[in-house]
N, C-alpha and C positions, 0 to 999 in steps of 0.2 A: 513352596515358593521357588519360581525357578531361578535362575542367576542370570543377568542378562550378559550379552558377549557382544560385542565391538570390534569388527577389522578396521586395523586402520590400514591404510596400502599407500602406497606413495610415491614419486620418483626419488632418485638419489640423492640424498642433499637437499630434498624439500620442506626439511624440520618436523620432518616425525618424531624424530626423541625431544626438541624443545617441546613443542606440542605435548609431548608425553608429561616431561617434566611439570609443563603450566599447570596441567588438569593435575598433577598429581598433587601439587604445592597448594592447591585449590579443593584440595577435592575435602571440602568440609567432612569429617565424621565419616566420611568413606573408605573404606579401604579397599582398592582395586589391586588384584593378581594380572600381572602380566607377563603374557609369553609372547618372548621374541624365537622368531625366527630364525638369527643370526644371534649372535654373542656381540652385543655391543661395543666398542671398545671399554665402556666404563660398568659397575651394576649400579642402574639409575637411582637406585634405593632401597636401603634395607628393607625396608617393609614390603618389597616385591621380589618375585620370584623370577629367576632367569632360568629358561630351560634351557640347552641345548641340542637342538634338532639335528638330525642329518633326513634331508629328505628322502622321501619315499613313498611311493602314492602306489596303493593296492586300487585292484581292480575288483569290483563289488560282484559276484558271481551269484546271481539273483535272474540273470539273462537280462541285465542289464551292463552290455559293456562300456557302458560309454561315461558315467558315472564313479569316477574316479573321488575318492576322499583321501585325507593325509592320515593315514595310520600315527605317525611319530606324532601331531596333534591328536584325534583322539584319545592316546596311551593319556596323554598330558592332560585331557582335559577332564579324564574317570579320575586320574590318579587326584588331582584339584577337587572335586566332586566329593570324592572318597572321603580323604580329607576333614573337608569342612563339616560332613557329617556326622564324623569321631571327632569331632570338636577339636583339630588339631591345628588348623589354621584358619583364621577369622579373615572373611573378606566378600564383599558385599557383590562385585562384578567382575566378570572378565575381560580385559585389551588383548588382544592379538595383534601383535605388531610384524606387518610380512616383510620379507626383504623388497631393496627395491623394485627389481623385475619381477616378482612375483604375481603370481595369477592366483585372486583370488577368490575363482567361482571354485577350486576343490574345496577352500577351506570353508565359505561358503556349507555348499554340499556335506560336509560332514555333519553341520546341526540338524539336517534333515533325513539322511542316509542311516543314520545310526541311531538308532530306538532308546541303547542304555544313554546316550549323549542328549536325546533330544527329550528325557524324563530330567535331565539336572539344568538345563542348558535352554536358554531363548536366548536365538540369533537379533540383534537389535538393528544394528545397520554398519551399513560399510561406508567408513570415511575416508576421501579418498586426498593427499594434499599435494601441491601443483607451483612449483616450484616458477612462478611469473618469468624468473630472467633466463632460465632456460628451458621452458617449454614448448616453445615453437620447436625448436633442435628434437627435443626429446619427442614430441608425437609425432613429427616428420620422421624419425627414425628407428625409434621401436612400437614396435604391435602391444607390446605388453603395456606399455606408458598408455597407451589409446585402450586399453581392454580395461584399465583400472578404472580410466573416465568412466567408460560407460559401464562399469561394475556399482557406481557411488551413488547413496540416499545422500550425499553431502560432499560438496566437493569443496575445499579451502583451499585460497590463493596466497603461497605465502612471497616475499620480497616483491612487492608490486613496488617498492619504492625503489628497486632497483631498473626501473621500464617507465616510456613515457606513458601517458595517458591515451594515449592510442595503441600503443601496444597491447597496455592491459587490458582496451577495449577490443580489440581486435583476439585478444586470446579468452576472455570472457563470450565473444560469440561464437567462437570455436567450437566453446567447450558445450555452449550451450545447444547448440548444431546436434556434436557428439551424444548428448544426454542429458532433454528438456525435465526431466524428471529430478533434476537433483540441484537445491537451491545452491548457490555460489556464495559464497564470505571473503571478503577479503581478509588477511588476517596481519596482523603485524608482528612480526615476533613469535609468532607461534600464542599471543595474545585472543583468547578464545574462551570465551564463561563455559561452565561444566554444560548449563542448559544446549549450547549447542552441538556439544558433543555426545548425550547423553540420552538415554529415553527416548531416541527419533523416531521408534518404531517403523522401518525401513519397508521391516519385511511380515508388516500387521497386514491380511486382509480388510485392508477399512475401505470405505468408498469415497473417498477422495484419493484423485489423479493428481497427482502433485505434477500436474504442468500448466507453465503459464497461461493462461486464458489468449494472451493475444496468438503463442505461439499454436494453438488449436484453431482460431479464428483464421489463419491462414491455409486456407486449403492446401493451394499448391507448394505449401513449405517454402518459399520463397520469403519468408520474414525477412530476414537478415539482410536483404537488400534496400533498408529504410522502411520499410513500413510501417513499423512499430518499434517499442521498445522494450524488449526484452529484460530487460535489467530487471533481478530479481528485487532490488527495494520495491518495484512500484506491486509487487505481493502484497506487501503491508495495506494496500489500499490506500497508499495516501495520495493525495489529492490532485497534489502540481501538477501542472499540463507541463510536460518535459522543460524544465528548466534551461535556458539560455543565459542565463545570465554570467557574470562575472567570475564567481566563485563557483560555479557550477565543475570546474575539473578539480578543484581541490577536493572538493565534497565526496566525487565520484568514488573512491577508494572506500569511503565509507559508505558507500550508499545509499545517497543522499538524491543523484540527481542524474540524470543518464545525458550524457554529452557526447554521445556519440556520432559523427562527423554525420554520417548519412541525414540524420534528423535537422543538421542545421541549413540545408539544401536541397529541395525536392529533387532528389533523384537526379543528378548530374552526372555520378560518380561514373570513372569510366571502366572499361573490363576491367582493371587491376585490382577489382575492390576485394578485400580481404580473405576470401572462401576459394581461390584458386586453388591450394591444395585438397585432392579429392580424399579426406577420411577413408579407412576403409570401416572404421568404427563410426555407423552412424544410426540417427534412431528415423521412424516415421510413425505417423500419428494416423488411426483411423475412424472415421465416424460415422453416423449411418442413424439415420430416425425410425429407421425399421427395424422390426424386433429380428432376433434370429431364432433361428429355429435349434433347438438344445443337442439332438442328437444330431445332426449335420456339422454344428458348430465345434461338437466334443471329435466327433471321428476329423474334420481336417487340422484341428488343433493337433489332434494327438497324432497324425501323420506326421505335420511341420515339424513337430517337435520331435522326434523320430527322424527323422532327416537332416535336419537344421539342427538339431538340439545343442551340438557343442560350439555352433558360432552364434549362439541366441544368448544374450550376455543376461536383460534382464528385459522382462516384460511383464506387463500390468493393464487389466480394462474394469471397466465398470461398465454393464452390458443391461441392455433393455432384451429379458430376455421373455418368449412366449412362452404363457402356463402359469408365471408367478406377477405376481405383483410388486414383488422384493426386487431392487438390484442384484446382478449377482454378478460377486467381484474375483476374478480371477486373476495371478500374477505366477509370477515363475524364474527360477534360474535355471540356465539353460535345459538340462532335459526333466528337469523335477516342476512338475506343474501342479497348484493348487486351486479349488475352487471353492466358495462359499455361500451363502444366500445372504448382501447386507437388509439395510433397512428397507422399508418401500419408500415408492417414488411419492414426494410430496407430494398435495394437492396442486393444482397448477404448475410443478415440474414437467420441464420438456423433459421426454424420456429418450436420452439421445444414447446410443452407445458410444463409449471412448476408448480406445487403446493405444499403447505406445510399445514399440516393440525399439531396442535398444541391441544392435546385431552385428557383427562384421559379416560384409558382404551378403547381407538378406538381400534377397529376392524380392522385393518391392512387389513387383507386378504381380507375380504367383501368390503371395499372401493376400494384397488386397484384391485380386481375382477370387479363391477360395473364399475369403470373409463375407464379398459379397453375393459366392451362390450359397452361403450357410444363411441368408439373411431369410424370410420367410416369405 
């Protein structure tokens, strides 16, 4: 059985340790190991384990320079492993709690990098948490706040009650901008059941594209300017045609109901509308009803990622590919790519290829240029 592991990554002050705390006070019959990165001022709990790290990132000499993992985790995560298999400490998963500038696709890269790590060890997902009343500040100002966004299978919003309702909608499309891939939660408190933290399976080859259907339905990526509503409740599939009504901004924090300004006037709004600042952390979606060709498709893949690989944050497709009948689903952190064959394509499924690539400063043109002569 392997042990499943959990980044959690976050700005400063965004309640990573309440957070910690919840799931831990919650965490029925569980008992979870956690390694901080930093020494926290307090030890969150007996029953868990504080390491303390000093950093230090080896270079993987495989003739793969680019591939950086954290030795000082590693050590930490054999010695865990070790452990639990001399029956000397009882515990069911791993937390990883990173500091808060931290980057992390090395630690990432470790579950994958390292053979004795990735025999004890499944990478689950990266959670990443978004501190509402100062995150404008913080992704206008550091790279690393914007790298974490688009590092996250989950991103949580915490002090939204600190901001109006347009703020948190305005940083809610931001973020969604940054990284269509990863549902949004507001959270109160660091108030958050085990289920959404747990078993998200981030980084499973499966074939669903966890991105919003309207935000694929827009070609020109130009959602955010009214078109739709992105608001991940209406995931759930529920029904309402965007609410207007009365309580419709109370609700919003829970999401309940998307009230966002644009929706309540066709397109009025003028240049100031909220996306003035240019990310450099951003994603793009690509698609195509044509199959591609497997060996064209692999050689400009594995160039990009050869070139591009250390600003290639996270990427994933489900691909109609020539030769098989199967989906075949491929995803990646930045130079470590994988690929797999999923189910076949339904009966009357449109066999559309999807991908979303999540990147500082990609190349836009040159990827969907090469995708489209990898097509068949």
């Amino acid at each position: 059985m392997l042990i499943p592991a959990t980044i959690l990554t976050g700005f400063l002050g965004s309640g990573k340790t309440t957070l910690l705390k919840r799931v831990l006070t919650e965490a029925h019959g569980q008992k979870i190991a956690i390694i901080e990165n930093e020494f926290g001022e307090e030890n969150i709990d007996n029953e868990i384990l504080v390491s303390d790290t000093n950093e230090q990132i080896i270079q993987m000499n495989n003739g793969c320079v680019c591939c950086s993992i954290r030795e000082d985790l590693r050590t930490t995560l054999q010695l865990l492993a070790a452990k639990k298999r001399k029956g000397l400490l009882d515990f069911d998963r791993v937390v990883i709690e990173t500091t808060g500038l931290a980057d992390p696709g090395p630690v990432a890269q470790t579950f994958f990098m390292d053979d004795e790590i990735a025999e004890s060890f499944l990478l689950d997902s990266i959670l990443t948490l978004v501190d509402a009343k100062h995150a404008a500040q913080q992704l206008n100002d550091r790279q690393e706040a914007r790298r974490q966004v688009g590092f996250a299978d989950q991103i949580f919003i915490s002090k939204s009650d600190l901001v109006s309702p347009a703020e948190l909608d305005a940083l809610q499309h931001r973020l969604k901008h940054m990284n269509p891939r990863a549902p949004q939660k507001v959270v109160h408190f660091g108030e958050v059941s085990l289920a959404q933290v747990f078993d998200l399976r981030g980084f499973n080859l499966n074939a669903k594209l966890d991105i919003d259907p309207d935000f694929l339905s827009d070609d020109d990526h130009h959602h955010h300017d009214g078109e739709h509503c992105d608001h991940p409740s209406h995931k759930q599939g529920d029904s309402h045609d965007h609410a207007h009504d009365d309580h419709a901004h109370h609700d919003h924090e829970h999401g309940e109901h998307c009230d966002h300004p644009s929706h309540a006037h066709e397109h009025d709004h003028g240049p100031g509308h909220h996306h003035h600042h240019d990310d450099d952390v951003k994603s793009f979606v690509f698609k195509s009803k044509r199959q591609f060709d497997p060996a064209k498709l692999e050689d400009f893949l594995g160039a990009i990622v050869n070139i591009y690989g250390p600003k290639m944050l996270r990427y994933k497709g489900v691909l109609n590919m020539k030769g098989t009948e199967r989906k075949v689903i491929f995803q990646g952190v930045h130079q470590l790519m994988g690929s797999d064959l999923g189910p076949e394509w339904a009966e009357g499924e449109e066999r559309v290829s999807k991908m979303v690539f999540i990147g500082i400063d990609l190349p836009k043109d040159i990827l969907v240029q090469g995708l489209e002569q990898s097509l068949v």
